[in-house]
C-alpha positions as CSV (number, residue, x, y, z in Angstrom):
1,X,18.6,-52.9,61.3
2,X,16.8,-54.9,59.1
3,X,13.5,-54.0,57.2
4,X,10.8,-56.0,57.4
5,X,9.8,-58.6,55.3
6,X,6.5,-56.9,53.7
7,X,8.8,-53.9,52.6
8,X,10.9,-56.3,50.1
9,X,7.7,-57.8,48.6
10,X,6.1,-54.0,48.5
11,X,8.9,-53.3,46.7
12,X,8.6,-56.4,44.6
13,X,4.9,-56.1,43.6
14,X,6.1,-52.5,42.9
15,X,8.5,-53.5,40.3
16,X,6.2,-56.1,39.2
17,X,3.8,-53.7,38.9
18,X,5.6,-51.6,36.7
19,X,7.0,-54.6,34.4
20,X,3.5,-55.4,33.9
21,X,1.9,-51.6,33.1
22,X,4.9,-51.1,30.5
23,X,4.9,-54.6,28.9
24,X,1.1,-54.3,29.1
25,X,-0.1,-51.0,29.1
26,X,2.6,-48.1,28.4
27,X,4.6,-50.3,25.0
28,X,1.0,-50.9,23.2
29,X,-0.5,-47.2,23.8
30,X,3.1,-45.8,22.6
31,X,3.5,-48.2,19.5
32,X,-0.1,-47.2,18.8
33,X,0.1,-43.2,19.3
34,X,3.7,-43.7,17.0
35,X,1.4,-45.7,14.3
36,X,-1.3,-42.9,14.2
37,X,1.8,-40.1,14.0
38,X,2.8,-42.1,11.1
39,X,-0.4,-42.2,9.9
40,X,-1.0,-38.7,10.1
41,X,2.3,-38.0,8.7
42,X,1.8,-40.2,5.5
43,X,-2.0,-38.5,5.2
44,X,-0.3,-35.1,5.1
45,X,2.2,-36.1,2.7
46,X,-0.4,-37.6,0.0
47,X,-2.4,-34.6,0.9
48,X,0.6,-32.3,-0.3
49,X,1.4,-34.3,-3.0
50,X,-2.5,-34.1,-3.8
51,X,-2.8,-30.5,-3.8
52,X,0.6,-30.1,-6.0
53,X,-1.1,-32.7,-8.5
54,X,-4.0,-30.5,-8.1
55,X,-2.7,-27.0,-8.7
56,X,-0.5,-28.4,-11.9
57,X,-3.8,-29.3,-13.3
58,X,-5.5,-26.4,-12.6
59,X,-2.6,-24.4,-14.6
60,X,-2.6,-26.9,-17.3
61,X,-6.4,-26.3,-17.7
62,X,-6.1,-22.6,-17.5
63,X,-3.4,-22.7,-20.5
64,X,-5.3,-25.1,-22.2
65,X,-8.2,-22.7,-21.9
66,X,-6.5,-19.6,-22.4
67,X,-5.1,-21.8,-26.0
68,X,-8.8,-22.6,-27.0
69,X,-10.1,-19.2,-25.9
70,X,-7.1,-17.5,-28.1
71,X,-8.3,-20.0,-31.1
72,X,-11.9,-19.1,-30.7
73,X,-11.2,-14.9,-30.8
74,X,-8.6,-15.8,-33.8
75,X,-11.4,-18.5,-35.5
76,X,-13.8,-14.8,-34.6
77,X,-11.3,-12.6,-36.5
78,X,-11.2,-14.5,-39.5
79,X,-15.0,-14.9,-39.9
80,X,-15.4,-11.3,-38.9
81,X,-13.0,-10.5,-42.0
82,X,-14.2,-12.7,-44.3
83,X,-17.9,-11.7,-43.3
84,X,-16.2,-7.9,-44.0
85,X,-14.8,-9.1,-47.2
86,X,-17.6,-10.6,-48.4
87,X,-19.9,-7.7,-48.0
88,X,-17.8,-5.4,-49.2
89,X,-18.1,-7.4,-52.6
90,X,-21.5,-7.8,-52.4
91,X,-21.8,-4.0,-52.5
92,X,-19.2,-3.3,-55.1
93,X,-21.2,-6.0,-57.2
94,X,-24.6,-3.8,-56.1
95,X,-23.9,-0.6,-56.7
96,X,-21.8,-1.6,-60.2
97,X,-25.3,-3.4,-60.7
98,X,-27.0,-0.2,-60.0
99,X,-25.0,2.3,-62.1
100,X,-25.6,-0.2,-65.0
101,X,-29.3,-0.3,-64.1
102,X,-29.1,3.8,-63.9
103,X,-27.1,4.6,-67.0
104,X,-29.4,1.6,-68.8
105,X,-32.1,3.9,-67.5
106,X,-30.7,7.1,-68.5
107,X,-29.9,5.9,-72.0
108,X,-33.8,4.7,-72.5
109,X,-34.8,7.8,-71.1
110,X,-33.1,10.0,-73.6
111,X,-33.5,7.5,-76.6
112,X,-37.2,8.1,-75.2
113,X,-36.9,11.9,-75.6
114,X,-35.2,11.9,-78.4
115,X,-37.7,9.7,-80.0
116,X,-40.5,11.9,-78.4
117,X,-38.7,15.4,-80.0
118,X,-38.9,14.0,-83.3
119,X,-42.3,13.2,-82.9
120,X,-42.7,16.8,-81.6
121,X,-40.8,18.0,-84.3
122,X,-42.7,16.0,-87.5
123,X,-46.3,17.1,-85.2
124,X,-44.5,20.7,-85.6
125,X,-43.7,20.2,-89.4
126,X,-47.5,19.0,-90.2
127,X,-49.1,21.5,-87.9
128,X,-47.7,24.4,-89.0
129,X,-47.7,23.1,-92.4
130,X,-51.2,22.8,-91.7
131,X,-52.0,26.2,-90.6
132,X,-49.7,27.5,-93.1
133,X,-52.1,26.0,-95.4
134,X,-55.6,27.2,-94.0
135,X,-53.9,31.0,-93.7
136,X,-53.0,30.7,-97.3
137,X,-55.6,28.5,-98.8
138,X,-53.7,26.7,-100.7
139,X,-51.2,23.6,-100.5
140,X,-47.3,24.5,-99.0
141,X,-44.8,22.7,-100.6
């Protein structure tokens, strides 16, 4: 028994059909989804390399910034002990100024006094000298 005619070219327009949808339809939607895989695969590896480039800068600039901050607080220290320094002179040079001032002050005040008991004392002298002299009536040598 032999099929009839219309079932070989059924089956020819069938394998037709399917020549055409691969060479046409199935190659070009495969080569394209393979492109985009590459695509994506080559996005994800710049990305990586990206965020690797990334973090080693971000560590660079936090040990670049931990260096400067370090500088800075040792830059501090040195100003803060110099500052220290420095006022520590400036009151060794004040109060050295001041006992000079005091002991200057001290010496006027007893050259004063002495100067004032001797006054005292000659005031003394003629006073009494003079009273001595009114109680006797006559001149004490």
């Amino acid at each position: 028994m032999l099929p009839d005619l219309s079932v070989f070219w059924v089956i020819f327009f069938v394998v037709a059909l399917t020549v055409i949808v691969d060479r046409l339809l199935l190659r070009p939607v495969t080569r394209v989804m393979q492109q985009r895989e590459q695509a994506i695969r080559s996005a994800r590896d710049l990305a990586e390399q990206a965020a690797s480039r990334a973090a080693a800068a971000t560590q660079e600039f936090e040990q670049r910034t931990a260096a400067a901050r370090s500088e800075v607080y040792k830059q501090m220290d040195d100003m803060r002990r110099v500052a220290l320094e420095r006022r520590q002179e400036l009151l060794a040079g004040t109060r050295a100024e001041i006992e000079r001032t005091v002991a200057d002050a001290s010496a006027r005040v007893q050259a004063e006094a002495e100067t004032a008991r001797q006054a005292l004392r000659q005031d003394a002298e003629s006073l009494g000298r003079a009273a001595a002299e009114r109680i006797l009536g006559r001149k004490v040598s």
